[in-house]
N, C-alpha and C positions, 0 to 999 in steps of 0.2 A: 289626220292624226297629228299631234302635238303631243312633244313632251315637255315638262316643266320639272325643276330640281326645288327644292324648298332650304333655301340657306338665311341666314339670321333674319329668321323670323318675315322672308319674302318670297314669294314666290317665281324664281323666272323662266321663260321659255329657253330653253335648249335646242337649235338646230333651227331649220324653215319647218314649217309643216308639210306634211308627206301625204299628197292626193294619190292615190292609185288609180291612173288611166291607163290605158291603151288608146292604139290608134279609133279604134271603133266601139269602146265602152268605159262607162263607170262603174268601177265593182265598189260593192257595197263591205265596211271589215268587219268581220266576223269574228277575231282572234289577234288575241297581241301576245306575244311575249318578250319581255325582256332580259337581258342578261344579267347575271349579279354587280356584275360593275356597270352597267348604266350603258355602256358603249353599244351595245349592237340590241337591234331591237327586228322580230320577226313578225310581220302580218300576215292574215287569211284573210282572201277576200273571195267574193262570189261576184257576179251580173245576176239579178234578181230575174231576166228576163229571158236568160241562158241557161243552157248548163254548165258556163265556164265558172272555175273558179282557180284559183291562181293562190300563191305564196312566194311573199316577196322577202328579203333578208337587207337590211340598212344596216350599215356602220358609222359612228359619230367621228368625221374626220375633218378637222380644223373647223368647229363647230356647225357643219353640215352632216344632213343625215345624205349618205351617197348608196348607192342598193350594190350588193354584193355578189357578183353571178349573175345569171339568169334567172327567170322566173321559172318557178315548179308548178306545172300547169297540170288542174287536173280536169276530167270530162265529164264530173258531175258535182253539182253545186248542194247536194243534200246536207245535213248535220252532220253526217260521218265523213266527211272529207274537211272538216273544217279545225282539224285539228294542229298545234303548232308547237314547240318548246323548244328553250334553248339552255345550253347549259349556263354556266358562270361567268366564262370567259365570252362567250358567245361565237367559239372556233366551232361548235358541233351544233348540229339543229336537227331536231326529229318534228317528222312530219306524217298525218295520217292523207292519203292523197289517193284517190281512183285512177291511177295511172294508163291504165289497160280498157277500163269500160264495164272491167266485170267484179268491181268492188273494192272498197278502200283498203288497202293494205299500209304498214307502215316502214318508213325506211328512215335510217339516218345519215347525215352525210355530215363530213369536215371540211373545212375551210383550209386548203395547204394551196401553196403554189398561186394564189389570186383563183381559185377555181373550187365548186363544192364538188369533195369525191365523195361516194355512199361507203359506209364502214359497213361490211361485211351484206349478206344477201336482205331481201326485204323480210319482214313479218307479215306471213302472208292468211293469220287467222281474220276476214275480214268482216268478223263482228265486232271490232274496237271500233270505238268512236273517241277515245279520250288517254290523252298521254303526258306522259311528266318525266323529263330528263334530267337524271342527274348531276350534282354539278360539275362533276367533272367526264361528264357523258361516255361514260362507264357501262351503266345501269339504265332502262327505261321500263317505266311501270304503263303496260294499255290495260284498259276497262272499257265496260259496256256498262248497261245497267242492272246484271247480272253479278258478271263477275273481274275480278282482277288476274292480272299476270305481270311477275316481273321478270323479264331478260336482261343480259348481265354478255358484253363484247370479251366472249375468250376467243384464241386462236381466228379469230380474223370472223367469227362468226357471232350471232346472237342465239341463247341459249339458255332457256329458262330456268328459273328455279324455284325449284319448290316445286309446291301443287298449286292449281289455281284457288284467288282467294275469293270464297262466296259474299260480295261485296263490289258493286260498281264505284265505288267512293273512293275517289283522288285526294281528298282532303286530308286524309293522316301520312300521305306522301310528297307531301311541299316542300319539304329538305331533306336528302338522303343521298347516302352514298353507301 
């Protein structure tokens, strides 16, 4: 991966380019997000040949991209675990991920302390495959290709609102709060 900024009228690269290895595989990326300030930028990757698939979080520091934490590994490399978003600042990151074996569930976590903590328990309806965090990672909307739900962090938990909306479609929620 490589990122580039577009300033008077040029394009340059920002940072090294970011290979995702491990000691005994190349995951293939599946998923980018970026944050609204350009700073932290979050991958999904897979092993095509596996069921690993992994999610990695970079920060842009003194023009390096440097990885933030540990990697959020998950035990199955399908479409539904290959989900990623990050808020504004890029301090919160919501991730759909098969943590357990027995289906992708979603969790978000914060950046405090040099360490990601999970804000509040996971979302555990685990027919979402697709998710979009607020920018100030408040709110997070998951879909299928069904339906929508949006959860909203009160009192230290996630907590839906509304009804669910009949409509797998993310695209009229790319900026919201």
């Amino acid at each position: 991966v490589m990122v580039f900024e577009y300033s008077n009228g040029q394009w340059s690269q920002i940072g090294q380019r970011i290979s995702f290895w491990d000691v005994y595989n190349k995951f293939e990326i599946e998923k980018i997000s970026m944050s609204g300030d350009g700073e932290t930028l979050a991958l999904s990757a897979k092993v095509s040949t596996t069921r690993l698939a992994k999610k990695r979080v970079f920060g842009l520091i003194d023009n390096q991209w440097v990885q933030k934490g540990p990697d959020f590994t998950s035990f199955n490399n399908d479409p539904h675990t290959s989900a990623v978003s990050l808020n504004q600042d890029g301090s919160i990151v919501s991730i759909i991920c098969n943590f357990d074996g027995l289906g992708a569930v979603a969790k978000v976590f914060q950046w405090s302390n040099n360490q990601w903590n999970q804000l509040g328990s996971q979302i555990n309806d685990r027919t979402y495959t697709n998710l979009r965090l607020s920018s100030n990672g408040a709110k997070i909307v998951l879909s299928n290709t069904k339906n929508t739900s949006v959860f909203k962090f009160t009192n230290g938990s996630w907590v839906r609102i509304g009804a669910l909306i009949s409509s797998g479609n993310l695209n009229s929620f790319n900026s919201f709060d």
